[in-house]
NUMARKE-155222 format. One record per residue (C-alpha): residue number from 1; residue in three letters; x, y, z. Coordinates in nm, 4 decimals. Layout:
NUMARKE-155222
[NUM; ALA; [X; Y; Z]]
...
end
This chain:
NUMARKE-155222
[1; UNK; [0.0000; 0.0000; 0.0000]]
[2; UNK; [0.1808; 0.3218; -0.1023]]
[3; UNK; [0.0117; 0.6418; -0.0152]]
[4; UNK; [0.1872; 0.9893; -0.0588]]
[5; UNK; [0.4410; 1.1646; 0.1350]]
[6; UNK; [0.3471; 1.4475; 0.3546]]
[7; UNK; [0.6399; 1.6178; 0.0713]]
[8; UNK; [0.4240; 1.5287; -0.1840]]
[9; UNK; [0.1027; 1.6574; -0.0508]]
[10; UNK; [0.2890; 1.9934; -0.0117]]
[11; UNK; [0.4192; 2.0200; -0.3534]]
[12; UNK; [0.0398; 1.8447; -0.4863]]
[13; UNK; [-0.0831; 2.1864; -0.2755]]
[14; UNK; [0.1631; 2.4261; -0.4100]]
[15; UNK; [0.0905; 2.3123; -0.7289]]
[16; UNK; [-0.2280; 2.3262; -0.7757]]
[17; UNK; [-0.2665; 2.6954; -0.5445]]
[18; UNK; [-0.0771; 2.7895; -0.8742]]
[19; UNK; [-0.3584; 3.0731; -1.0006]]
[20; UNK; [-0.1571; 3.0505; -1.3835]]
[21; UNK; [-0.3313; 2.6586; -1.4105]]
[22; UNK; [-0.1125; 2.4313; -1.2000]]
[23; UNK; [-0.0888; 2.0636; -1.3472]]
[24; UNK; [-0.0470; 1.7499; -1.1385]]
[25; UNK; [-0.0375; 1.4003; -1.2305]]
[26; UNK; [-0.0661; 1.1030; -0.9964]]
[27; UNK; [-0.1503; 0.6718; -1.0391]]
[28; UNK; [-0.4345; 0.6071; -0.8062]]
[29; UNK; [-0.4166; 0.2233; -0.8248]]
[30; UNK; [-0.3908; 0.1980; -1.2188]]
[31; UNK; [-0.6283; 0.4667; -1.2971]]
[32; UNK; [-0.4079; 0.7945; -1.4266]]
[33; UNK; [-0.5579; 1.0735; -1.2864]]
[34; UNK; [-0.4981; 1.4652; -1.3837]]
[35; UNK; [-0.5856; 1.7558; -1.1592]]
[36; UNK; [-0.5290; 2.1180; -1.3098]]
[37; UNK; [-0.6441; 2.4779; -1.1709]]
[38; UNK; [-0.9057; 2.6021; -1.3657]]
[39; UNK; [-1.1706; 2.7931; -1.4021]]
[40; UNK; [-1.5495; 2.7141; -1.2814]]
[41; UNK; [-1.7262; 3.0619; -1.2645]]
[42; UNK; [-1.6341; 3.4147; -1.2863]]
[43; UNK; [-1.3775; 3.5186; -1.0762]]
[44; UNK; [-1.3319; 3.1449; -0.9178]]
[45; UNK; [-1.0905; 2.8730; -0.9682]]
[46; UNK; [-1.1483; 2.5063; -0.9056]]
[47; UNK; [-0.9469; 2.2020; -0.9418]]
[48; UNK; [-1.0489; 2.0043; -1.2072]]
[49; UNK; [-1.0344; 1.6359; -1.2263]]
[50; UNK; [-0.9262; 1.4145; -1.5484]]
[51; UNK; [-0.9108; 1.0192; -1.5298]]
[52; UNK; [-0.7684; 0.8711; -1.7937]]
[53; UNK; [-0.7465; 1.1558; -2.0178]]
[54; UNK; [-1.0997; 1.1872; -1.9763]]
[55; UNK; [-1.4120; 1.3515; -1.7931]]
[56; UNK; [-1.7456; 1.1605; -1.8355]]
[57; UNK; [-2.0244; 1.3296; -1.6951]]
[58; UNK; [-2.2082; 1.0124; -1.6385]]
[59; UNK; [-1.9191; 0.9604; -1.3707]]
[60; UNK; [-2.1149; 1.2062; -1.1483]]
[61; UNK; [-2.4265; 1.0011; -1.1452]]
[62; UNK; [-2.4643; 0.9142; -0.7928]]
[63; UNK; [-2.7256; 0.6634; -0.8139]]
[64; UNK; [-2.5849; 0.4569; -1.0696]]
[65; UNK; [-2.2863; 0.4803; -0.8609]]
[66; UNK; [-1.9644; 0.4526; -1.1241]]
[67; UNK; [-1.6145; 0.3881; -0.9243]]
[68; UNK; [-1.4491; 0.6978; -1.1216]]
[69; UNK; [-1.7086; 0.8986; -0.9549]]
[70; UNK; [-1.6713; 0.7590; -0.5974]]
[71; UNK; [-1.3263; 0.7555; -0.6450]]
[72; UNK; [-1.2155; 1.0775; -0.7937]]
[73; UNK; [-1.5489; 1.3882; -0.7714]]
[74; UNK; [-1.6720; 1.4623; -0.4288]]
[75; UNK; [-2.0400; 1.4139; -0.3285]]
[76; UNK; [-2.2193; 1.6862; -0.1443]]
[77; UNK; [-2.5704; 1.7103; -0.0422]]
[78; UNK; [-2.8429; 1.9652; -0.0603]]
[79; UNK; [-3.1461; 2.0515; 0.1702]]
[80; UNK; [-3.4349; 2.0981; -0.0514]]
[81; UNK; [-3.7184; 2.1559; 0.1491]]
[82; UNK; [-3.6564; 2.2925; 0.5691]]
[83; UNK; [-3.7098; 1.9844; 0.8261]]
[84; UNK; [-4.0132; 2.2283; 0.9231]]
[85; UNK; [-4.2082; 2.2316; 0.6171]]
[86; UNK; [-4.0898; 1.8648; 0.5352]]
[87; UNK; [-4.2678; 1.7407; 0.8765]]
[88; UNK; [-4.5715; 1.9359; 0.7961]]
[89; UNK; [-4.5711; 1.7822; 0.4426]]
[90; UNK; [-4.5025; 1.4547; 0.6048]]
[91; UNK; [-4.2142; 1.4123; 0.3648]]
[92; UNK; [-3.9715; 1.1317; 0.4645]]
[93; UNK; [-3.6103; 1.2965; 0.5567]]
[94; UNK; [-3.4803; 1.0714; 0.2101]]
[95; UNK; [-3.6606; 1.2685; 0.0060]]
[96; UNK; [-3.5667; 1.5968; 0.1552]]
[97; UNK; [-3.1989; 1.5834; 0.0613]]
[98; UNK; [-2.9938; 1.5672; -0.2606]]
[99; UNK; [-2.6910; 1.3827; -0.2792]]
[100; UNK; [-2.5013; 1.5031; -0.6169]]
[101; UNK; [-2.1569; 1.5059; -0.7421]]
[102; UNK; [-1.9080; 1.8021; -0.8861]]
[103; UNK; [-1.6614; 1.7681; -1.1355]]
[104; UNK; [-1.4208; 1.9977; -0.9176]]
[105; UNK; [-1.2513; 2.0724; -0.5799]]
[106; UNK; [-1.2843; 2.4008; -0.3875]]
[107; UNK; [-0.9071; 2.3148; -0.2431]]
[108; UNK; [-0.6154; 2.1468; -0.2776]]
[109; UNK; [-0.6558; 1.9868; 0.1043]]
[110; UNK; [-1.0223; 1.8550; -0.0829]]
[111; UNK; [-0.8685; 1.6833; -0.3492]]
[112; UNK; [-0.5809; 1.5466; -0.1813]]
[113; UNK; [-0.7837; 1.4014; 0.1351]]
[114; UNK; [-1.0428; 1.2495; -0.0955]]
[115; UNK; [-0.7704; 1.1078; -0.3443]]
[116; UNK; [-0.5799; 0.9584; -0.0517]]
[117; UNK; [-0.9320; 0.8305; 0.1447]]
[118; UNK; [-1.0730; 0.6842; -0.1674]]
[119; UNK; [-0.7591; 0.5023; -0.3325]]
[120; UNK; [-0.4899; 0.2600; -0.1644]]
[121; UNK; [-0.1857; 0.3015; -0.3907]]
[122; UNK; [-0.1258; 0.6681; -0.4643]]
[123; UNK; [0.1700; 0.7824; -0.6296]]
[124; UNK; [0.2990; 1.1021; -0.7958]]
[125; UNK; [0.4077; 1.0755; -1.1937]]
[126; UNK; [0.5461; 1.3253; -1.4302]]
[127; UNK; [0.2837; 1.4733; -1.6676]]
[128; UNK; [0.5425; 1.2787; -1.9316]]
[129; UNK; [0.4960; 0.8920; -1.7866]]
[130; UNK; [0.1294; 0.9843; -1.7412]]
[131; UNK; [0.0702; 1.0574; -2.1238]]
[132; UNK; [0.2559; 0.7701; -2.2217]]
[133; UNK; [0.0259; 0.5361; -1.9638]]
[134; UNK; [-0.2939; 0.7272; -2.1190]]
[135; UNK; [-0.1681; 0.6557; -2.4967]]
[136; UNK; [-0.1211; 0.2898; -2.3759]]
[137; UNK; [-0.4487; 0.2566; -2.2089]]
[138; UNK; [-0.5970; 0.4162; -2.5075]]
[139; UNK; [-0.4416; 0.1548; -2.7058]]
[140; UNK; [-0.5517; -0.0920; -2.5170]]
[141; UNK; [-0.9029; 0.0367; -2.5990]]
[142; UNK; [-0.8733; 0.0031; -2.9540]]
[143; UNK; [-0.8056; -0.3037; -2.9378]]
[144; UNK; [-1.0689; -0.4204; -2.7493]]
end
């Protein structure tokens, strides 16, 4: 089991706190994954999450529950209706929240801590090796 360095959670953070679009590239047990600052409104970065090369939003389906999702996007949940107004609607508290998924991070300490929760063998990789693995998985694809 090889999880990251407290060295290489500070240069993952200084990285991607990098407001000109800070890259990283890490192997979270086979799957290459690609974080980079970007931006996700006006006036507000976010770190962005590749796998593989690739974002698929069917990856943020919660119900259908995809491992890239669980893996590498972090769930949140949303109040839709106040616990008042639920009990006098006699809604059950299930279908008074909304558990979704976003394709970002707020933080670096968000990313990292979910990365390092939701993977066993985490390891940093030059943005070099990790197109080569992409081309080969890609490859691999083809052929299948």
């Amino acid at each position: 089991m090889s999880k990251l360095t407290k060295q290489d959670k500070e240069s993952i953070k200084k990285e991607l706190n990098s407001c000109f679009g800070g890259l990283v590239s890490l192997d979270c047990d086979g799957y290459i994954v690609q974080a980079s600052t970007q931006k996700i409104a006006e006036m507000k970065l976010g770190i962005h999450v590749y796998v593989n090369g690739y974002f698929k939003g069917k990856w943020l389906d919660v119900e259908k529950g995809y491992d890239e999702g669980k893996r590498f996007y972090p769930a949140h949940k949303k109040r839709l209706i106040s616990k008042k107004d639920a009990k006098i609607l006699k809604w059950k508290e299930s279908d008074c929240v909304r558990e979704f998924r976003r394709p970002w991070f707020s933080t670096p300490n968000a990313f990292i801590n979910h990365i390092c929760k939701h993977n066993e063998n985490v390891r940093v990789i030059s943005s070099q090796e990790a197109k080569r693995l992409i081309e080969e998985k890609h490859g691999n694809d083809d052929e299948n």
